[in-house]
C-alpha positions as semicolon CSV with decimal commas, in nm:
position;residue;x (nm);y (nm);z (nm)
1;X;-2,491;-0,046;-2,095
2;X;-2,306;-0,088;-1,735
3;X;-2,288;0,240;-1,585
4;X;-2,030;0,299;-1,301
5;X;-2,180;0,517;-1,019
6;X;-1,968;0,662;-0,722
7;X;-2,063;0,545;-0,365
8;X;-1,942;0,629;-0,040
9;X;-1,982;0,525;0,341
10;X;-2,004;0,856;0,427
11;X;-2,314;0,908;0,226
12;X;-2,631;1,030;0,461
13;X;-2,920;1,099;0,151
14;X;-3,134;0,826;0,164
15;X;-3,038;0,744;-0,195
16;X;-2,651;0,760;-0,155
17;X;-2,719;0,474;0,171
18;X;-2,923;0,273;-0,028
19;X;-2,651;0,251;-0,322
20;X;-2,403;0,219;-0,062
21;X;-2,574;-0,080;0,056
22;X;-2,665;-0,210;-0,249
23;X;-2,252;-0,181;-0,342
24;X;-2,182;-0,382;0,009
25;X;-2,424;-0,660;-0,101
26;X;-2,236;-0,693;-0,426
27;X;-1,910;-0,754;-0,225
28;X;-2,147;-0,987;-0,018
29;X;-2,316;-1,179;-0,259
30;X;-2,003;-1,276;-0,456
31;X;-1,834;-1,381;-0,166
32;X;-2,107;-1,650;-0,061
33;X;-2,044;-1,732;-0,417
34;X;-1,655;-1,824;-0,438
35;X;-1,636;-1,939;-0,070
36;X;-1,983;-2,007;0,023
37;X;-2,157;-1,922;0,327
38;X;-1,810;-1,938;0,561
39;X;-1,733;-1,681;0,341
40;X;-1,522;-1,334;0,511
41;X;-1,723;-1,005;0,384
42;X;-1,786;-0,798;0,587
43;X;-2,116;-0,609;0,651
44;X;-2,219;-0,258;0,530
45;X;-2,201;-0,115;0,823
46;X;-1,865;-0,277;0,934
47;X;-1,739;-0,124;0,573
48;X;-1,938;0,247;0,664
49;X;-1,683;0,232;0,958
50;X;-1,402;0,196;0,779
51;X;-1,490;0,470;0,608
52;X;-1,413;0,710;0,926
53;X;-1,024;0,622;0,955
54;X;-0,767;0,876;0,879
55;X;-0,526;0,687;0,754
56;X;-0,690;0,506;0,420
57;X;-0,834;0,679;0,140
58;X;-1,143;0,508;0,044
59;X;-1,271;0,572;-0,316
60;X;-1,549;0,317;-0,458
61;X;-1,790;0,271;-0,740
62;X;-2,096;0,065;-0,841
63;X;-2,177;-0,130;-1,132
64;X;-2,511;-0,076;-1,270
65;X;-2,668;-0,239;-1,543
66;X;-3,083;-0,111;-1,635
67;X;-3,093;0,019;-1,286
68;X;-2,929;-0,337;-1,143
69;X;-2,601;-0,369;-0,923
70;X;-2,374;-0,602;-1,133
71;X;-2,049;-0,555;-0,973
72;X;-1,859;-0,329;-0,723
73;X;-1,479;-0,220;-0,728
74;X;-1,283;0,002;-0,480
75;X;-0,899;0,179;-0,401
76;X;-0,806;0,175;-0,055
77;X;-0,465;0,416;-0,072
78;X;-0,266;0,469;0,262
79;X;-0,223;0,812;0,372
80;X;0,027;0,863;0,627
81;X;0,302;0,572;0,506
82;X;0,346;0,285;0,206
83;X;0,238;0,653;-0,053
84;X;0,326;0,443;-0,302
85;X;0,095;0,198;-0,287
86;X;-0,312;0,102;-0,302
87;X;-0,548;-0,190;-0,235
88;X;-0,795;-0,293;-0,532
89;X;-1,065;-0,517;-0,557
90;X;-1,288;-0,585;-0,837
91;X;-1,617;-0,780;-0,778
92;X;-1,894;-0,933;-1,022
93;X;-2,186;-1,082;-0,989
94;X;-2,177;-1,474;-1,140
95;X;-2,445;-1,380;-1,376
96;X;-2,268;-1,131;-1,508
97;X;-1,923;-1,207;-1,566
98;X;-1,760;-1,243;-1,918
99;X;-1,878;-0,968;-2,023
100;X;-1,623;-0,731;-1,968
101;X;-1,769;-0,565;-1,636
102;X;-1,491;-0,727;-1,432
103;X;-1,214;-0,556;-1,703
104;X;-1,418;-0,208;-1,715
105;X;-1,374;-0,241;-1,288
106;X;-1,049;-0,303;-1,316
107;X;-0,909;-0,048;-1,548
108;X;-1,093;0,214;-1,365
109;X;-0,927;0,102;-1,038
110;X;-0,592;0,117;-1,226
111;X;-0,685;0,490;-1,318
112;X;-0,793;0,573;-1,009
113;X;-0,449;0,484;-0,830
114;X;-0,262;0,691;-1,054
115;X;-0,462;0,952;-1,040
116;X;-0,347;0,936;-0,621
117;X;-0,020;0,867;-0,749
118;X;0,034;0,507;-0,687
119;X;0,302;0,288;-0,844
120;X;0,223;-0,017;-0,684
121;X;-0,103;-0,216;-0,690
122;X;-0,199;-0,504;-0,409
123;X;-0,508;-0,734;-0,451
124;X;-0,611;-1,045;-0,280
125;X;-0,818;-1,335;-0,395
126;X;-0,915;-1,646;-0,153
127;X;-1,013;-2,014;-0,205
128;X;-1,040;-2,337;0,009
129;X;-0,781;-2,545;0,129
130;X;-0,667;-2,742;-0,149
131;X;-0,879;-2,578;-0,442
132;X;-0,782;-2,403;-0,728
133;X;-0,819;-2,016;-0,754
134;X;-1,049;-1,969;-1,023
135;X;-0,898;-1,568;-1,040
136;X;-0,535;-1,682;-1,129
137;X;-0,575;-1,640;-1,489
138;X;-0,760;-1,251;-1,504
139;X;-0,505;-1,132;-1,269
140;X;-0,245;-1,250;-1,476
141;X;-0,376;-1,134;-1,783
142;X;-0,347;-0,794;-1,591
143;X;-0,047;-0,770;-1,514
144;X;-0,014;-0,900;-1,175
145;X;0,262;-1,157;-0,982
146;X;0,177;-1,342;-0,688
147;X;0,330;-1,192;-0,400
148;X;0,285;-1,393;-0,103
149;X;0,044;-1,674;0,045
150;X;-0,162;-1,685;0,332
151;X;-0,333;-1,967;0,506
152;X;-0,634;-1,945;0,707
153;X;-0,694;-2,143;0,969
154;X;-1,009;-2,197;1,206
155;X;-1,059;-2,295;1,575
156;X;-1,358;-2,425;1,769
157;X;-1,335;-2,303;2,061
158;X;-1,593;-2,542;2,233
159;X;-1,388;-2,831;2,169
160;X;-1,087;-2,658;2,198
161;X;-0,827;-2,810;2,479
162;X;-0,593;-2,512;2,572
163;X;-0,275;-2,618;2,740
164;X;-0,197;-2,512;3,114
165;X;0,105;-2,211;3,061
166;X;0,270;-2,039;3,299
167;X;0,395;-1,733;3,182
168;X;0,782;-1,695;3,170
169;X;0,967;-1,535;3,468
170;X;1,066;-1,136;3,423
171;X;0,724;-1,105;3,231
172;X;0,339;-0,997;3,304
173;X;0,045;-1,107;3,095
174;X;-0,217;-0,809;3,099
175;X;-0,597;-0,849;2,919
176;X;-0,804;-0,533;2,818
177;X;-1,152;-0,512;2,679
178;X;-1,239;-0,256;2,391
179;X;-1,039;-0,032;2,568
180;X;-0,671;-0,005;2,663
181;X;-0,552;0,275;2,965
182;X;-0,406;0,584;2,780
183;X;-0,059;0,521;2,930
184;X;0,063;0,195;2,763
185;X;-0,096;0,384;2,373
186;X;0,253;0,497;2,309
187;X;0,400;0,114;2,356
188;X;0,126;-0,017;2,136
189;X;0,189;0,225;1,879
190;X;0,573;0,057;1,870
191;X;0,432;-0,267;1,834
192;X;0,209;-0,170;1,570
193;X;0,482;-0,033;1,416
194;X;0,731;-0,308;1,470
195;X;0,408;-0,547;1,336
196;X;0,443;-0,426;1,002
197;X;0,792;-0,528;0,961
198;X;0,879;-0,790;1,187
199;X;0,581;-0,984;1,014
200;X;0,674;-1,195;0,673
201;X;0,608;-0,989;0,375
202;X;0,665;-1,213;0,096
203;X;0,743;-1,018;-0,189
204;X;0,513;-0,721;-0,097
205;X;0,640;-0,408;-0,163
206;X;0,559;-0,227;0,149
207;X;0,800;-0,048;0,420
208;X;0,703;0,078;0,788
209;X;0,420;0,168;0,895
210;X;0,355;0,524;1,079
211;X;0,192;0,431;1,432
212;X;0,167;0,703;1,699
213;X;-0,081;0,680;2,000
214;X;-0,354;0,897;1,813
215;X;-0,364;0,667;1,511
216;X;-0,359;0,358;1,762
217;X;-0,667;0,554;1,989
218;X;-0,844;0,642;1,675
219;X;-0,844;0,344;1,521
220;X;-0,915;0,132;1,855
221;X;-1,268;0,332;1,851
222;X;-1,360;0,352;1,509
223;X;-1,348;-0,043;1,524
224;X;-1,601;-0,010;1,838
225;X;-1,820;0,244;1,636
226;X;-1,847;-0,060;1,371
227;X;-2,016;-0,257;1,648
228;X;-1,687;-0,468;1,735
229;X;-1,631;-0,590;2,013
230;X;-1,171;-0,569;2,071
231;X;-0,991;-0,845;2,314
232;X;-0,664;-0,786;2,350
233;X;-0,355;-0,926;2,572
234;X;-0,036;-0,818;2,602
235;X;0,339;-0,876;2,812
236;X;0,475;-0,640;2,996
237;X;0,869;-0,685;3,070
238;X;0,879;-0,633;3,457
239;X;1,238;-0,518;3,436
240;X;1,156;-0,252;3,185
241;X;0,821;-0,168;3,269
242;X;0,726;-0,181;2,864
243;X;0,471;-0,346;2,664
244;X;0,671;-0,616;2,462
245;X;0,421;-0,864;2,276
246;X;-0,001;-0,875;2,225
247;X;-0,223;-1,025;2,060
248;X;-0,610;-0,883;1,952
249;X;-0,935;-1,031;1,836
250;X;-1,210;-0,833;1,712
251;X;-1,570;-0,973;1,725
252;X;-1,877;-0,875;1,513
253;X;-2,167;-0,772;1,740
254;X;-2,409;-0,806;1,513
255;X;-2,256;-1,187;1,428
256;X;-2,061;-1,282;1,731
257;X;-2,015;-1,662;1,647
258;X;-1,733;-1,614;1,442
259;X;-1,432;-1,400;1,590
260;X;-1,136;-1,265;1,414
261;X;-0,746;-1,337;1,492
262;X;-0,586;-0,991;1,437
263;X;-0,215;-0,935;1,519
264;X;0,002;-1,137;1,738
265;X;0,362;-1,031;1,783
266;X;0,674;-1,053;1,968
267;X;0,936;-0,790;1,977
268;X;1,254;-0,987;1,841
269;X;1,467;-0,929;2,147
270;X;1,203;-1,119;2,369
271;X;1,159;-1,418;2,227
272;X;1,269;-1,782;2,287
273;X;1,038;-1,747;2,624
274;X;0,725;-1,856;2,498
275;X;0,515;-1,557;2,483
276;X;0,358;-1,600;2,147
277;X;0,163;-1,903;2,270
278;X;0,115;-1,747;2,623
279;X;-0,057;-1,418;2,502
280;X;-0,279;-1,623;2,246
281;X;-0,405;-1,850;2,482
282;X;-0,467;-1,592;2,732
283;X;-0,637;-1,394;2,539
284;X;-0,871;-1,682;2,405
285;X;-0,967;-1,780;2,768
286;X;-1,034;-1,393;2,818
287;X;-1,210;-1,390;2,492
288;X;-1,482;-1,663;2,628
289;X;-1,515;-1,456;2,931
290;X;-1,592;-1,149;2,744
291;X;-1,816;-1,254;2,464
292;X;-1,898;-1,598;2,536
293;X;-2,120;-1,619;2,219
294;X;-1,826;-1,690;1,990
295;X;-1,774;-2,063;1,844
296;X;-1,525;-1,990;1,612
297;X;-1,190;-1,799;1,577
298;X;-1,036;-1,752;1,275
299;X;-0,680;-1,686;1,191
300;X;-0,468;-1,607;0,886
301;X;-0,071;-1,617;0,873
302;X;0,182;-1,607;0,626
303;X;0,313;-1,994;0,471
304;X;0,646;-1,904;0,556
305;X;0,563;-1,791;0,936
306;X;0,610;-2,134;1,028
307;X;0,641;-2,048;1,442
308;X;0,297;-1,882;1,444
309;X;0,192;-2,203;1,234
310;X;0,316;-2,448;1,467
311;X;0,145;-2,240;1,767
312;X;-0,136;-2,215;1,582
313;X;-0,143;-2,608;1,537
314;X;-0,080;-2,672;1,913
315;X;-0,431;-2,457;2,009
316;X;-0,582;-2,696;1,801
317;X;-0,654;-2,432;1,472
318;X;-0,737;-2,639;1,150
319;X;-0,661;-2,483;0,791
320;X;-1,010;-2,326;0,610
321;X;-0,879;-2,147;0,315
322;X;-0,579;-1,998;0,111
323;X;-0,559;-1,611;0,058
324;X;-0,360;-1,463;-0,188
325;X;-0,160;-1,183;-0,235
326;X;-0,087;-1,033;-0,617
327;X;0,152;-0,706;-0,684
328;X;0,169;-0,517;-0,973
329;X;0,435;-0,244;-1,051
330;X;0,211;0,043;-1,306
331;X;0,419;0,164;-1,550
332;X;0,546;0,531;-1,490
C-alpha cells in the first residue's frame, strides 16, 4: 500500500533530511528519465533553498511504497499576489506508474490547493524539440487545458561568436555580481514587477506581481544561500538616472557548466534602441569573466515572444526542448 508522507526543506532531524532527500531524488530520477541526462531538476539543496522565500508556500509529500520512494508531488501557492492560484507537480517513478500513484498524487495536490484556497491550478510538463509529450493525455483526463508554450533553447558559449554592440546613445550598460548596490533595489523591484506583465502570458491566468526592494533583496540572497552564483546587467537611462532594462543568469556552484537564462526585459517606452540584445550580450561576456567554468547557457521564452526569439537566434542559441504550460479552473 503507497503511503504518502509529509516532507519539508526546512526539516533538521536526521530522518526528516534524509526523506527530504530521498523526495528530491524522486523529482531527480524521473527527470533523467523523460529528458535524460540534459535533464533541468534541480538539486536538494537548490530545492532546501527555496524553501526559505517568503513569498511561496511550499507544501510537499512523499510516496512510499514497503519503505520505498515511488513518487513525489508538491503545491507551490504565492503569498503576497496571483492568491488565487498554485503550482503542482506530480512525479513517479517509471517502475511504478499505472498503478494509480500518479492519480493518488494528484488528487491530493488538488485538495491541498483548496484547502489554501486556490481556484486556479498551473503545471508544466517538458519534452525535446520535436517529440511528443508523453503527459498530454493524464493531464487531460484531469481536467487541464494547455495554456501556453515555451521553447528552450541552448548556447555554447565556447563556440559562441558574439557580435561587436555599441550601446545606444542616452543609455548606460551596468554589470553586478551576486550583489546589486542598495540604491538601484527600488528600480529593480519595478522591473520585476513590470516582468510579470510585460512578458507573454498565453492564456495563464495570472495578474501583477507584488515586487518591493525587500522581496527583490531577499530573494537576491536566498538564491546565493542555494550556492548560486547571480550575473546580472542592466541600462540605466542617463537622462533619467533610472534602471530601464536587465537581464540575470544564475549559475549552480555545485554544477557550474550549465548556466541559467533568467529574465530579460525592456520597459516598453525604451525600446526600438536595441537594448535587449545589448544587455544579453553584455552580460554573457561578464558571465565568462565571472564564472568562467560555464559551457552552456540555457534559455526558455514564450513561442509567441518572437523578438526575444530572433535575439536569441542572432547569439547563436539552438532550440533543446518544449515546456508546457496546463491551467485548470477547480470547481467552486
Amino acid at each position: 500500500m503507497v503511503s504518502l508522507v509529509p516532507v519539508s526543506g526546512l526539516d533538521t532531524d536526521p530522518e526528516g533530511i534524509a526523506r527530504f532527500d530521498a523526495w528530491a531524488a524522486v523529482l531527480a530520477d524521473v527527470a533523467r528519465h523523460d529528458q535524460g541526462e540534459d535533464h533541468d531538476a534541480w538539486s536538494a539543496a537548490e530545492l532546501r533553498g527555496l524553501e526559505a522565500s517568503a513569498s511561496k508556500r511550499r507544501v510537499q509529500v512523499l510516496a512510499v511504497e514497503d519503505r520505498e520512494p515511488v513518487g513525489a508531488a508538491g503545491v507551490i501557492a504565492p503569498l503576497l499576489d496571483n492568491e488565487h492560484s498554485a503550482q503542482v507537480f506530480v512525479a513517479v517513478l517509471p517502475a511504478h506508474r499505472r498503478r494509480g500513484v500518479g492519480g493518488r498524487l494528484a488528487r491530493w495536490a488538488e485538495d491541498e490547493a483548496r484547502a489554501l484556497r486556490r481556484s486556479i491550478l498551473h503545471a508544466e510538463t517538458q519534452s525535446g524539440p520535436g517529440s511528443d509529450d508523453p503527459y498530454v493525455p493524464w493531464l487531460v483526463r484531469r481536467g487541464f487545458a494547455p495554456a501556453q508554450t515555451v521553447l528552450r533553447a541552448d548556447l555554447d558559449v565556447r563556440g559562441a561568436v558574439l557580435p561587436v554592440l555599441s550601446t545606444a546613445a542616452g543609455y548606460r550598460l551596468e554589470t553586478h555580481v551576486d550583489r546589486m548596490p542598495d540604491a538601484d533595489l527600488a528600480d529593480r523591484a519595478l522591473l520585476a514587477r513590470r516582468m510579470s506583465t510585460d512578458a507573454p502570458l498565453g492564456d495563464l491566468d495570472l495578474s501583477e506581481e507584488a515586487w518591493d526592494e525587500q522581496r527583490i533583496r531577499g530573494e537576491d540572497e536566498r538564491t546565493r544561500a542555494m550556492g548560486r552564483r547571480i550575473v546580472s546587467t542592466f541600462a540605466r537611462d542617463l537622462g533619467t538616472g533610472r534602471l530601464v532594462g536587465y537581464t540575470t543568469v544564475q549559475v549552480p556552484e555545485h554544477a557550474p557548466r550549465l548556466a541559467f537564462q533568467h529574465d530579460t526585459l525592456v520597459l516598453r517606452e525604451h525600446r526600438g534602441h536595441g537594448l535587449g540584445l545589448a544587455l544579453k550580450v553584455a552580460n554573457l561576456r561578464a558571465l565568462g569573466d565571472a564564472v568562467p567554468e560555464v559551457r552552456t547557457v540555457r534559455t526558455w521564452n514564450a513561442a509567441e515572444n518572437a523578438h526575444m526569439l530572433a535575439v536569441n537566434a542572432a547569439m547563436g542559441f539552438r532550440p533543446s526542448g518544449v515546456l508546457r504550460q496546463w491551467q485548470r479552473h477547480l470547481d467552486p
